[in-house]
C-alpha positions, -999 to 999 in steps of 0.1 A, spaced: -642 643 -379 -635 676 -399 -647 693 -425 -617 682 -443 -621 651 -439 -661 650 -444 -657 667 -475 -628 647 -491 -649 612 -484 -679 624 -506 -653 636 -531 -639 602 -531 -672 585 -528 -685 606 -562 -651 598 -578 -654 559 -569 -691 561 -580 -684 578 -611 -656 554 -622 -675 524 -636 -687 550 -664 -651 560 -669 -637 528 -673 -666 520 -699 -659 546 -720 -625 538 -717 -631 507 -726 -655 517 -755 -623 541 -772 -598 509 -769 -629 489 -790 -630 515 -815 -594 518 -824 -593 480 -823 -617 483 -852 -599 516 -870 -566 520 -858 -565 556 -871 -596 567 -852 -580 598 -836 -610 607 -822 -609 572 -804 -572 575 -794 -579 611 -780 -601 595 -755 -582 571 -743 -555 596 -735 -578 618 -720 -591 590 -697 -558 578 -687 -547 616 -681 -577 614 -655 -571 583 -641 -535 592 -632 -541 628 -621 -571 621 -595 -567 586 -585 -540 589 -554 -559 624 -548 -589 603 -530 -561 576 -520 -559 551 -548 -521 555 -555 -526 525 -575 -555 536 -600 -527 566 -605 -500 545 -612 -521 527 -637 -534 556 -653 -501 572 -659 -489 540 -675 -520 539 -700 -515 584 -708 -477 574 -723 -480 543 -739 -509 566 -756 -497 595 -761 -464 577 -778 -490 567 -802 -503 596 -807 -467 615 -811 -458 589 -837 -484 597 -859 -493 558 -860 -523 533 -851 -515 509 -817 -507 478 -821 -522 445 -812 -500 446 -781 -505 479 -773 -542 471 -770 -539 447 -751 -518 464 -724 -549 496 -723 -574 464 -717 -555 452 -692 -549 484 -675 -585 491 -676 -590 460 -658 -569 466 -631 -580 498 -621 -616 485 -622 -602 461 -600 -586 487 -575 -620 503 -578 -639 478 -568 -616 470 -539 -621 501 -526 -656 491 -511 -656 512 -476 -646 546 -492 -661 561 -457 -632 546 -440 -609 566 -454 -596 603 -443 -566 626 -454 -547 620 -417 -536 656 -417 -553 683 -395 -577 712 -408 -548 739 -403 -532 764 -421 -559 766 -442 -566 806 -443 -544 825 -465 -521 857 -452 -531 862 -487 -567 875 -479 -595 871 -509 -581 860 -544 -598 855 -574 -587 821 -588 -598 805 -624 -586 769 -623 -583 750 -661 -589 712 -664 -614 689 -681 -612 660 -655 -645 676 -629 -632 655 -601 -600 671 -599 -615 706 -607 -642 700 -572 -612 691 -555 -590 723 -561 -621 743 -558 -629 726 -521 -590 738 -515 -590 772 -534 -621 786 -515 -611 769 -478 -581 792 -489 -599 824 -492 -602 819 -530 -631 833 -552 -632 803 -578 -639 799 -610 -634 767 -635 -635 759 -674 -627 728 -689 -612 735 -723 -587 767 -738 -616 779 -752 -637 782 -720 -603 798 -703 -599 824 -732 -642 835 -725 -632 836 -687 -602 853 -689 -619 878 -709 -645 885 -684 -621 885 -656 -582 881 -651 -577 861 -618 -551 869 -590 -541 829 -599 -545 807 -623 -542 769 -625 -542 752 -658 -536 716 -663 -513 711 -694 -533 683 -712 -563 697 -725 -591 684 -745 -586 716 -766 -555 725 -766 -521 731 -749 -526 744 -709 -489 758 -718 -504 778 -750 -528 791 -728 -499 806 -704 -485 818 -734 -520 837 -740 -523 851 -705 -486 867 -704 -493 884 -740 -520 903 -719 -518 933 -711 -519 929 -677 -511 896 -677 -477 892 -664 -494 900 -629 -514 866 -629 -497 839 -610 -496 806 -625 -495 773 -619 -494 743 -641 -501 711 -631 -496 677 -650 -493 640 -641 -460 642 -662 -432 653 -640 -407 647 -655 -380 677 -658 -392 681 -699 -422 693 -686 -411 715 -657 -387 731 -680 -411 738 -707 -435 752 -681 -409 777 -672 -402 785 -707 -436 794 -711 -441 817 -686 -458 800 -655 -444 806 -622 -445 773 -608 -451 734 -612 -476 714 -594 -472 678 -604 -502 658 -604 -520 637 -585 -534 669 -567 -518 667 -528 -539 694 -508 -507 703 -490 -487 712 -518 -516 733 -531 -513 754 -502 -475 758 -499 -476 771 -539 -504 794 -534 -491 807 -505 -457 814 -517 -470 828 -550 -495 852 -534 -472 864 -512 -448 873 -531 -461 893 -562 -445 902 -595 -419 868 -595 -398 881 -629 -405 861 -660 -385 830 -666 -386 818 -630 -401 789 -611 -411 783 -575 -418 744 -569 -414 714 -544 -392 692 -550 -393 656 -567 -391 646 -526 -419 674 -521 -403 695 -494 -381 716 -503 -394 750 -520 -371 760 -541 -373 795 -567 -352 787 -595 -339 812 -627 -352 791 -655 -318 784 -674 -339 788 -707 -352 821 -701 -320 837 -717 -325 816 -750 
């Protein structure tokens, strides 16, 4: 077996292990707005464990718990964007989400069984040694991209909220950066924003990621400067295709995207058609 494949399975084993305290807390957020449906703190939560849910879960090979997820982070987030409390049904669907991805959890009882299929290749960079910053609150996705980033020839480091970013960004600006868009904190595209207004910031390669892809949130990563889309759950072979392309090709002008494909083949660098706006 490789060390791909060794590592991924005790990623997946501390991400399956780690999921029965998720889904209380979940499950804890969904009581306390039942109780005050203007809790925001409560609703905040919930989005933020849904947003985990569907970004990591098909990442260790639980499509499912992904699917689920992303259903829970925009019922939610509608919520939240309507400036209202959930409903009695709306409740009752995050309950019953919650149960069935504990239930895909707990089907997944032999995480040792399963490996990425893919071979250990093309993992060193013509890029060389990179200094990489990667944004995102959910830790399982951040061990993952770090396991990728440094097999990769990346120098990594990690922060969990804008704030953290703005501290690390001050210390060092990275040769990449890869901020999630939903963060507990604030906007990931905000912080792109930031980094560009930098002096020498237009030099940083970015890629956002989100479990959203839809073409709203491509566009509006575009229009905010990054360079390129990676859309969530994390797929180790996209990874490398977009940090290969962006480090290999420095200085990509503002208002222009490299990313795969919705059929996630296909590279494709597009003029964003807002950047003359």
């Amino acid at each position: 077996m490789s060390f791909w494949d060794d590592a991924l399975q005790e990623l997946r084993r501390d991400f399956i292990t780690g999921a029965v305290g998720r889904l209380s807390e979940l499950e804890a957020c969904i009581e306390s707005l039942a109780s005050d449906p203007r809790d925001a703190s409560a609703l905040a939560g919930i989005i933020g464990h849904f947003h985990r849910l569907a970004g990591a879960g098909a990442s260790f090979g639980l499509p499912a718990v992904s699917r689920l997820g992303a259903s829970g982070e925009r019922s939610s987030l509608a919520v939240r964007d309507e400036g209202r409390g959930p409903t009695s049904e709306e409740l009752a669907e995050w309950l019953q989400l919650l149960r069935d991805a504990s239930a895909e959890f707990q089907r997944s009882s032999s995480p040792d069984t399963w490996v990425d299929g893919r071979a250990d290749s093309s993992i060193a960079s013509s890029a060389g040694r990179f200094q990489a910053l990667v944004v995102d609150d959910d830790p399982d996705v951040v061990r993952l991209l770090r396991m990728i980033l440094e097999r990769h020839g990346g120098l990594v480091r990690s922060a969990a909220s804008v704030a953290a970013a703005q501290d690390a960004l001050s210390a060092l600006l990275p040769d990449l950066l890869v901020v999630d868009v939903l963060l507990r904190d604030g906007s990931g595209h905000d912080l792109v924003e930031r980094v560009r207004s930098l002096p020498r910031g237009a030099g940083v390669s970015i890629l956002t990621c989100s479990s959203r892809g839809a073409g709203r949130e491509r566009a509006e990563a575009v229009r905010r400067g990054a360079d390129a889309f990676l859309q969530k759950p994390i797929d180790r072979g996209e990874v490398i295709a977009r940090v290969d392309q962006l480090l290999s090709r420095p200085g990509l002008t503002p208002g222009r995207v490299a990313y795969l494909g919705e059929g996630g083949l296909a590279r494709r660098s597009l003029e964003s058609p807002l950047a003359s706006l």
